[in-house]
C-alpha positions as CSV (number, residue, x, y, z in Angstrom):
1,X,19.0,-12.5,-3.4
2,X,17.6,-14.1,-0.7
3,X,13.6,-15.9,-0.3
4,X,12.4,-13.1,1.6
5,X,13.5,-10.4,-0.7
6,X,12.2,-12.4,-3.8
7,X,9.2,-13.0,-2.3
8,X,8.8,-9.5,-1.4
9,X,9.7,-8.8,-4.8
10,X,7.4,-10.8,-6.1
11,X,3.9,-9.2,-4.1
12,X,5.6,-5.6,-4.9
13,X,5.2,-6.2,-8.5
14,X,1.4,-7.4,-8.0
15,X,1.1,-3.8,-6.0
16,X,2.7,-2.2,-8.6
17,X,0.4,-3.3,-11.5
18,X,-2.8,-1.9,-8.8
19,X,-0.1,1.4,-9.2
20,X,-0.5,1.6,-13.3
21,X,-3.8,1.0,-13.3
22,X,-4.3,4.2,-11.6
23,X,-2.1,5.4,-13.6
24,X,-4.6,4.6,-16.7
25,X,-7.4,6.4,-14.8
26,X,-5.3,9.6,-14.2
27,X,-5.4,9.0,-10.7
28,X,-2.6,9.0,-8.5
29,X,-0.4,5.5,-9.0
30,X,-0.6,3.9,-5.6
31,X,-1.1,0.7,-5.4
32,X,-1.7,-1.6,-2.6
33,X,-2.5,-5.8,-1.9
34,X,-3.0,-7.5,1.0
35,X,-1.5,-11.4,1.5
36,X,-2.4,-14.3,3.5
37,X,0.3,-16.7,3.5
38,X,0.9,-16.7,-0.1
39,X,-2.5,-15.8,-0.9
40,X,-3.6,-12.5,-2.3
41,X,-7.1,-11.9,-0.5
42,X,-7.3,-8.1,-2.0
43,X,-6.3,-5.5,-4.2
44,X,-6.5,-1.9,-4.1
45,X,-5.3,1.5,-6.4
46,X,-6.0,5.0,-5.7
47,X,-9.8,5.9,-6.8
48,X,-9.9,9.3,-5.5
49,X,-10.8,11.2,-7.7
50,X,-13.1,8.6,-10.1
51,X,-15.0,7.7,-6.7
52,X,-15.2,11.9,-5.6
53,X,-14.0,10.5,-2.3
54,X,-10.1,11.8,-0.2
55,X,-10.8,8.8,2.0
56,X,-10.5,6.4,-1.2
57,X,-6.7,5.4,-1.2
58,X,-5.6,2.5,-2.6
59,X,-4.5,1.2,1.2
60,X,-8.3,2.0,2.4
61,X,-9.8,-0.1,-0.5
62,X,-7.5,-3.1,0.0
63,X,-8.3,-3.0,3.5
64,X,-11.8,-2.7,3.4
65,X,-12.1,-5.6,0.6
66,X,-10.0,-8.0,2.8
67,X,-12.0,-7.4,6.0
68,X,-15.2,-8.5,3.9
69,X,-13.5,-11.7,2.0
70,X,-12.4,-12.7,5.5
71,X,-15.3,-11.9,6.9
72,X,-13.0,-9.8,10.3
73,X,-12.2,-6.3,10.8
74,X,-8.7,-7.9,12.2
75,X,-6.0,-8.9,9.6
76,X,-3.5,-10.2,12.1
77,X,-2.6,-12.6,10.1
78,X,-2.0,-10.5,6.9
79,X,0.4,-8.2,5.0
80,X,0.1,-5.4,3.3
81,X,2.6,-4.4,0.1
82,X,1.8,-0.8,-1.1
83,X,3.6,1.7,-3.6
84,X,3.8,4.4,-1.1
85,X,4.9,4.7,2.3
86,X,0.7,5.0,3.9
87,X,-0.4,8.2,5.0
88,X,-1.5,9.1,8.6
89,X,-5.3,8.0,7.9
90,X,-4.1,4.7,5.7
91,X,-1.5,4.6,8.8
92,X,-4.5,4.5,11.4
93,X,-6.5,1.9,9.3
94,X,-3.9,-0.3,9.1
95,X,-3.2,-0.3,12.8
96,X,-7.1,-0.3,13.7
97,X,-6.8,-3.6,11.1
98,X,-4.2,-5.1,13.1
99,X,-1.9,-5.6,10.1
100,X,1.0,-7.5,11.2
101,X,3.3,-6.4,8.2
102,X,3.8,-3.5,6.0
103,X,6.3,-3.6,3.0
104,X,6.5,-0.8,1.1
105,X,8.3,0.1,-2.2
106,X,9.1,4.5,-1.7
107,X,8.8,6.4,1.1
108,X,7.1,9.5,1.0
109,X,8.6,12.0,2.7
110,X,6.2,14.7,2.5
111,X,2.8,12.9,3.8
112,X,4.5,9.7,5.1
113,X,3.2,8.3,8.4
114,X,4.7,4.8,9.0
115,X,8.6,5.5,9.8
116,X,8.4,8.7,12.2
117,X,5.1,8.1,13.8
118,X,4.2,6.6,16.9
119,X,1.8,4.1,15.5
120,X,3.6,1.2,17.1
121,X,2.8,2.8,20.7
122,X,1.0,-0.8,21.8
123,X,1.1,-3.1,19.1
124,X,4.4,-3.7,16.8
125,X,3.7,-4.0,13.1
126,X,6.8,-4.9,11.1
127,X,7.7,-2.7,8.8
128,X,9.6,-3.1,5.6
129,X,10.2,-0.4,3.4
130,X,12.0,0.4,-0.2
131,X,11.2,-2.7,-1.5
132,X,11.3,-2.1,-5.5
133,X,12.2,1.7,-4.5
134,X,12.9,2.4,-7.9
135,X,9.9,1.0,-10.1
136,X,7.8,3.1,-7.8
137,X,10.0,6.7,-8.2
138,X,9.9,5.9,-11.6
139,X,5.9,5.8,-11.8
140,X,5.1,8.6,-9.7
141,X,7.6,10.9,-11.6
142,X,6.3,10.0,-15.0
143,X,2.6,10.7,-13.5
144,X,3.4,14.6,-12.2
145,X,5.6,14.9,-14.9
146,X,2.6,13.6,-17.4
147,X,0.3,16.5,-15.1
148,X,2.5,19.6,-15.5
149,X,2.5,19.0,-18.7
């Protein structure tokens, strides 16, 4: 395995643990972090339901809490790992952020806006998906699964 992949690897994980702990709060495990350099500046999981807000994914809230420790609505300079390939509105905060990356473990193939959308129109954002694939399945099935119940 090569540095990329392990670091990559490596910042999924971090986004996966934001994943479980929505998990614990019933809400829906997505899980999202946001890195500078090797830094992670913020951390985000899905609060939708505890906060009684649709806008409060866990892309929205990692966003929002790196614009304020940087003190810029523009994260050029940043990546984003997340759980779940970002919906359109996640998709059109990350490209109104300026987000130069986006690695993400699953892709979702009902609500999923990164792959097919024209989001890159004027500015290219490098995206990198199915990164830990797997680990992220695995959590979302046991969640619905755990909800039919």
């Amino acid at each position: 395995m090569n540095i990329i992949n392990n670091r990559h690897e490596h910042f999924m994980k971090i986004a996966l643990n934001e994943a479980k702990a929505a998990f614990d709060e019933d809400e829906i495990p997505v899980g999202a972090i946001i890195v500078h350099g090797n830094q992670v500046i913020s951390r985000g999981y899905n609060q939708s339901k505890k906060l009684n807000d649709s806008t409060a994914h866990a892309e929205m809230i990692a966003i929002t809490s790196a614009q304020n420790k940087i003190g810029s609505r523009y994260l050029n300079e940043c990546e984003m790992y997340v759980t779940l390939e970002p919906c359109m509105m996640c998709s059109g905060a990350i490209y109104q952020s300026k987000l130069s990356k986006i690695i993400y473990a699953l892709d979702d193939k009902e609500k999923g806006y990164l792959r097919n959308s024209k989001l890159n129109y004027n500015k290219k954002i490098e995206i990198v998906p199915n990164i830990l694939e797997q680990e992220s399945k695995d959590l979302l099935n046991t969640f619905f699964f755990k909800l039919r119940s």
